[in-house]
Each structure stands twice: as structure tokens, then as C-alpha cells.
N, C-alpha and C positions, 0 to 999 in steps of 0.2 A: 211378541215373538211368536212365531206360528208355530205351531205342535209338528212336531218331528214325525215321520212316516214309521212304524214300528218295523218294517222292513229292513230300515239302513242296517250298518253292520256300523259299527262303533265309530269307527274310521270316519267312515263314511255320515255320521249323525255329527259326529267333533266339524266337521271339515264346513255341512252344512251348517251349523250352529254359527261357527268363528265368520262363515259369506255372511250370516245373515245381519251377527251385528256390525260387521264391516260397511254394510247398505245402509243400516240405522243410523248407524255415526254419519256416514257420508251427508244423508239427508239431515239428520240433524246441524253438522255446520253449514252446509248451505243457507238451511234454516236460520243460522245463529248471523249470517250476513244479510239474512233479509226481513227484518221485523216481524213483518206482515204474514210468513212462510210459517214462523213459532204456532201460531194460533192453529195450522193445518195438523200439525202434529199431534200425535197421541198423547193424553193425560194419561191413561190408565197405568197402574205400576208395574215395571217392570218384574218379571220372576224367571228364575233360570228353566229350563226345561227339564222335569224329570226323568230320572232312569239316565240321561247322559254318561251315569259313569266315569272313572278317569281319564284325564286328559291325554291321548299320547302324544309322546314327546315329540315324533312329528311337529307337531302343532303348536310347538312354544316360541317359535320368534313370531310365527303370527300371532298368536296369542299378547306376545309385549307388545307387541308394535299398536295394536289393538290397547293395549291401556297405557301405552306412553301417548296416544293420539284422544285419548279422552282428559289423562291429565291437562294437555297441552289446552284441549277446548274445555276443559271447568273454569278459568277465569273469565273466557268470553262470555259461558252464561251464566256467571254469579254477575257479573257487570250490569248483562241488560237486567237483569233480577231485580237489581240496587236501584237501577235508572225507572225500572216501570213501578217498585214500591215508592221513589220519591214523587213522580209525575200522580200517583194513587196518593200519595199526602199531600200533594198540592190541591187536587182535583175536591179533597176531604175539606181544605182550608176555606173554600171559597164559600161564602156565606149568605145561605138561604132564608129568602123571608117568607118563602110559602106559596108565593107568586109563580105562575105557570111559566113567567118570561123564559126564555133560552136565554142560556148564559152561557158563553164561548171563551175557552181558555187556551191562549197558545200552546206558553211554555213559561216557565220559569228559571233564571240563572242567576 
């Protein structure tokens, strides 16, 4: 998340805070519909912005709606999570004799 301008006025710091992870989330499921898109995404951990301050209440149906829309997308990405740890034990299964050959694995089901 980008460091907030010391300038904003509270209001105004809340408002761009709630746009910013509303962009995040947006790119994130697109993300989560297209495998390939995960990998472009930030690893680094998320942390809140400081000095934020209280939330005004302004800013609470955005504010739900914003984690009723993250609850909704945590099953899509514990899913692919499940699916790239079993394809990573599959990929761990196959059995090396030391040999340079390439060894090509579809999939397993």
C-alpha cells in the first residue's frame, strides 16, 4: 500500500486508504481467475498505514462492503493454495535418479 501524503486531512487519508484497497482487491480477483496473473502480484506483507487515525463513519458501508468482498474471495484463494500445494506434492513424488533427463508432468487426478 502506498504511504499516504501527510497533507490529506483524515477524511480525506480514510477515503484514499478504503480507493486503494478497493484497486487491490479488484486486481487481486481478477488475479484469482487467472493463474498466471497470481505470480505478477506482490508477495511483500501487507501493513496498515500509520497515523490513519479513526475511521469516520462516513466510511463504513465502504468499509463492509470492502470485507464482505474479501470474505467472499478467501475461498477462491485457499482453493488455488490447496491445488498449487497438491500439484508441488505431486511434482516432489516423481522420482529422481540423478540423471539430467527432463522429466515432464502433466497433472494428476
Amino acid at each position: 500500500m502506498p504511504e499516504l501524503p501527510d497533507a490529506l486531512s483524515q477524511e480525506e487519508a480514510w477515503g484514499a486508504f478504503l480507493d486503494g484497497l478497493a484497486t487491490e482487491l479488484s486486481q487481486l480477483r481478477a488475479a484469482a481467475s487467472h493463474e498466471s496473473q497470481l505470480l505478477d502480484l506482490s508477495a511483500d506483507p501487507w501493513a496498515p498505514p500509520a497515523n490513519l487515525g479513526d475511521m469516520p463513519v462516513a466510511f463504513e458501508a465502504q468499509a463492509r462492503k470492502l470485507l464482505n468482498d474479501i470474505a467472499q474471495l478467501q475461498p477462491v484463494l485457499a482453493q488455488q493454495r490447496d491445488a498449487t500445494a497438491k500439484q508441488l506434492r505431486l511434482v516432489d513424488a516423481v522420482p529422481r535418479d540423478g540423471a539430467e533427463t527432463a522429466i515432464y508432468l502433466d497433472s494428476a487426478g
